[in-house]
C-alpha positions in Angstrom: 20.8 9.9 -8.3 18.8 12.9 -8.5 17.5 11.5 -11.8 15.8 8.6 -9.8 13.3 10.7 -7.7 9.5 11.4 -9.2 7.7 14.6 -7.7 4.1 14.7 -9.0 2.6 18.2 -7.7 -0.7 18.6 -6.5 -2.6 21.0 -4.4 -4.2 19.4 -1.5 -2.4 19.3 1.5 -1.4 15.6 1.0 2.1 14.2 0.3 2.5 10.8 0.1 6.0 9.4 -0.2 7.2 6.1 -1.6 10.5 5.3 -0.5 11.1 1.7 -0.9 9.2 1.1 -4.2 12.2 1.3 -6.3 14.6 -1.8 -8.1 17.5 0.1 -9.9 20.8 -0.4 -9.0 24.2 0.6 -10.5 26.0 -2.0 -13.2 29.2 -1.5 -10.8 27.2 -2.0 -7.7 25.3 -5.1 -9.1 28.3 -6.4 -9.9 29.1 -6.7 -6.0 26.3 -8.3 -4.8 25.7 -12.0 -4.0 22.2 -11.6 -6.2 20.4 -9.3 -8.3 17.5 -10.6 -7.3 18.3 -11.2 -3.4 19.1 -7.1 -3.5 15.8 -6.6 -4.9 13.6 -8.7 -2.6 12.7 -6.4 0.3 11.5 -3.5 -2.5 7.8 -2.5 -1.5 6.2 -4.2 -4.6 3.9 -2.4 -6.8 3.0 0.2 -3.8 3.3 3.7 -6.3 0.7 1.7 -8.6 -1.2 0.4 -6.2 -1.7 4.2 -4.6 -2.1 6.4 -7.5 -5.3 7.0 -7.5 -3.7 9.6 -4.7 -3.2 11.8 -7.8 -7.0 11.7 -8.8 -7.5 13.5 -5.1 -5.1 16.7 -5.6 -2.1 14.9 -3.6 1.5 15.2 -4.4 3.8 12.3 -4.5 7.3 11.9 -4.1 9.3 8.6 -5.4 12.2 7.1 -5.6 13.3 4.1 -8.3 16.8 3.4 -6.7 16.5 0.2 -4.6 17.0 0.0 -0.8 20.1 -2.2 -1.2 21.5 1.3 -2.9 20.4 3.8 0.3 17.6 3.3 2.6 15.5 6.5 2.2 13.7 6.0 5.8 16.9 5.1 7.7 18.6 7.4 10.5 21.5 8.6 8.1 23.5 9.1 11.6 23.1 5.0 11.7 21.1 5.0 15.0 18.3 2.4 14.8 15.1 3.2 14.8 14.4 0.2 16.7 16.4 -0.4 19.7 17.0 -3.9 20.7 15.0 -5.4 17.3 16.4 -6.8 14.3 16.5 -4.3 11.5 18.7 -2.6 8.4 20.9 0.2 8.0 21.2 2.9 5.9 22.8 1.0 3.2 22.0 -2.9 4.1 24.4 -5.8 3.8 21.8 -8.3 4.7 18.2 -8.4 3.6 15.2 -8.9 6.1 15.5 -12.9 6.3 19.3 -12.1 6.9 21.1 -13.3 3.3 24.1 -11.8 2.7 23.4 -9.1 0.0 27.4 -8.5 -1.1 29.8 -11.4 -2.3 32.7 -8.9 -2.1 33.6 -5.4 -1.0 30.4 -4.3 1.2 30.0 -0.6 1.7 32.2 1.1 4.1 31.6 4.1 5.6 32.9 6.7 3.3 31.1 4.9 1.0 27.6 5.2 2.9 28.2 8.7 3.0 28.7 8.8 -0.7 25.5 7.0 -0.9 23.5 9.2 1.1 24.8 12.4 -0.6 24.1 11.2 -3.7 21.0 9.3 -2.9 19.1 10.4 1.0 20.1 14.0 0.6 18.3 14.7 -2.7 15.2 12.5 -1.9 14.5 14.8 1.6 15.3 17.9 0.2 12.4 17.1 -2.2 9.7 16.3 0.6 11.1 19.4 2.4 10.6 21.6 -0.3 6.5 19.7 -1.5 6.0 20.8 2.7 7.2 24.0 2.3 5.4 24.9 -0.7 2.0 23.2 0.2 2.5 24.4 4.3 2.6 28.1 2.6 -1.3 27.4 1.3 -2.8 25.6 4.0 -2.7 25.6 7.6 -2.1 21.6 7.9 -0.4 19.3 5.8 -0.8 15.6 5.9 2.4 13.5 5.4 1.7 9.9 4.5 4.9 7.6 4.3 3.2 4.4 2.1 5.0 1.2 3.3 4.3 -2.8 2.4 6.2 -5.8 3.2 5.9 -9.3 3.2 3.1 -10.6 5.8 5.4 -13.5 7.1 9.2 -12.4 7.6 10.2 -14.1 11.1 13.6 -12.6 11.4 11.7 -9.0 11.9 8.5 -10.2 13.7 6.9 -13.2 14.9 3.8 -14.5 13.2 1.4 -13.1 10.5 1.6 -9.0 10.2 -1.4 -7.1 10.5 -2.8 -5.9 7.3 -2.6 -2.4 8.1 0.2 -1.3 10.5 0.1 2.2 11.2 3.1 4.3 13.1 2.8 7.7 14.5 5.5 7.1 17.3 3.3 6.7 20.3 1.6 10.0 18.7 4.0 11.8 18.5 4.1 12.9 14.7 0.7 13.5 14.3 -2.4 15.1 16.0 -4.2 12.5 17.9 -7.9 13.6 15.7 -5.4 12.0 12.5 -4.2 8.8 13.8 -8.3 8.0 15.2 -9.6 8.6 11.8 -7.0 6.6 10.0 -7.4 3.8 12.6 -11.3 4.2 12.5 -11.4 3.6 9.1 -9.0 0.5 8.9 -11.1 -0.5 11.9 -14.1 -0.4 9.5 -12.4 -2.0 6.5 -13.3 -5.4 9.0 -9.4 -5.7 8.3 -6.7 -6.5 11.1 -4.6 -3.7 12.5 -2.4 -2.8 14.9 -1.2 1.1 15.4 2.4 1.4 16.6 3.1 -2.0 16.9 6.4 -3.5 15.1 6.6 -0.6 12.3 6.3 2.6 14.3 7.1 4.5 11.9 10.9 5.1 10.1 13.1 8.5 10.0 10.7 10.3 7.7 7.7 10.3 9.5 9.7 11.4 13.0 12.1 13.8 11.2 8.8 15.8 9.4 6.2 15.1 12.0 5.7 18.3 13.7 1.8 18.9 14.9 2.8 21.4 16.5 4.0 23.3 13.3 0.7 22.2 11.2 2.7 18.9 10.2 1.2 15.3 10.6 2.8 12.8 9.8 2.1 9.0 9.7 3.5 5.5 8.2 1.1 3.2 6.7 3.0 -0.5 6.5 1.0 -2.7 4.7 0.7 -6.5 4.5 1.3 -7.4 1.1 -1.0 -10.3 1.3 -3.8 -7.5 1.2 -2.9 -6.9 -2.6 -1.0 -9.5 -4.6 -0.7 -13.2 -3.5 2.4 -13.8 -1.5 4.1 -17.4 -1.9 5.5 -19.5 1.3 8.9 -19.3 0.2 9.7 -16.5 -2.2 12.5 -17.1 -5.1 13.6 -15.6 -8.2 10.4 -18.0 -9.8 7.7 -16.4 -8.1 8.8 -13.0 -6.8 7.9 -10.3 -7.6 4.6 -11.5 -7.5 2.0 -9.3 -9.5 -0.3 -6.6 -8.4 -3.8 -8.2 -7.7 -6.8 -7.2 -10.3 -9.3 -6.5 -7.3 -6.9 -5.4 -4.1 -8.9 -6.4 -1.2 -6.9 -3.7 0.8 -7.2 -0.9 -2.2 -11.3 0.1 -1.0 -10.2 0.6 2.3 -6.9 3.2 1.1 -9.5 5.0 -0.4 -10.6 5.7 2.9 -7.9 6.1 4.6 -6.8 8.5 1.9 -9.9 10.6 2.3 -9.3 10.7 6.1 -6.4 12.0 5.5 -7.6 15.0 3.6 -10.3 15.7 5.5 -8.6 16.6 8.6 -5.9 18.2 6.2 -9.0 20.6 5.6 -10.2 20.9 9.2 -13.3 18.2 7.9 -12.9 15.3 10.6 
């Protein structure tokens, strides 16, 4: 699976990570599940595209193309949930977020999960732990930003309409608190709704790397999708994927958010 992950280096001390952008699966695997398209619904849509202009600023980015159905990048690989006493998936998910059953036969047990995430977690965080360790060697603080979107109305995982910009620093504990005001500041600004640590406090990568105290900050942006592509009131293989909006209403405000980013990165803010 190591063939699935896309590093694109830069200098600046900026990763941003796209775990959950990816579709592929396996012939053998698809063969398994109740629907191809059912075990590709819950894929953060367009969100690599949507944030490239990241390279333009000197950030790296790290990628994966396998699906989630496949292995969860920014699950607890012990199997622990992130989020206590809330509906959620696992590592390798049988169910996707409005709760259809993803396999018709033979769901993955748990040698098989572990095959998964050898083949498949393992790689992907050995390549953000390297980008840190190579960029944390030039510069005394390095921004991780964990890029998230899912659909603004999933009522098995919250109630209501999400928040265009959901940011999740644990309670603030994975990044310094100067970081998570200018991020908020700005989606403050953007005249946007937000919430910080709300319902997406952020997954496994941004508490396993979040460090301030070692010059690591990191934080998870979950974005409503709603803020760049038009989302339908009942998606189906007809009308999802939707396509990537010509003039993102959310994309200005990223920019921003971006720029915070780096300029606490480089001691600006």
């Amino acid at each position: 699976m190591t063939d699935w992950i896309d590093i694109q280096r830069g200098d600046a001390p900026l990763i941003v990570c796209f775990p959950h952008g990816g579709s592929a699966i396996p012939q053998d695997l698809e063969a398994r599940l109740t629907s191809p398209w059912l075990a590709r619904k819950d894929a953060d849509w367009h969100i690599a595209q949507l944030y490239a202009f990241v390279r333009e600023r000197g950030a790296t980015t790290v990628a994966t193309s396998i699906s989630r159905t496949v292995v969860d990048c920014n699950r607890d690989p012990s199997g622990a949930s992130l989020y206590p006493g809330q509906t959620t998936t696992g590592l390798c998910p049988v169910e996707t977020f409005d709760g259809e059953a993803l396999y018709s036969a033979d769901p993955p047990d748990a040698a098989e999960i572990g095959r998964r995430r050898k083949a498949g977690f393992d790689p992907y965080h050995a390549a953000i732990a390297a980008e840190i360790e190579r960029l944390r060697a030039a510069h005394e603080r390095v921004v991780l930003y964990d890029a998230h979107s899912i659909r603004s109305h999933v009522p098995r995982l919250f109630e209501g309409e999400l928040p265009q910009f959901n940011i999740g620093t644990d309670g603030g504990r994975t990044c310094d608190s100067a970081l998570r005001y200018a991020v908020t500041h700005t989606c403050i600004q953007s005249g946007l709704s937000h919430v910080v640590d709300g319902r997406f406090r952020g997954g496994w990568t941004t508490r396993h790397y979040g460090t301030p105290e070692s010059g690591i900050h990191a934080i998870q942006m979950e974005l409503a999708m709603r803020g760049y592509l038009t989302e339908p009131d009942a998606p189906s293989p007809e009308n999802w994927p939707a396509p990537l909006a010509e003039a993102p209403v959310v994309l200005p405000p990223l920019h921003r958010v971006i720029d915070a980013c780096l300029d606490f990165a480089k001691g600006r803010s």
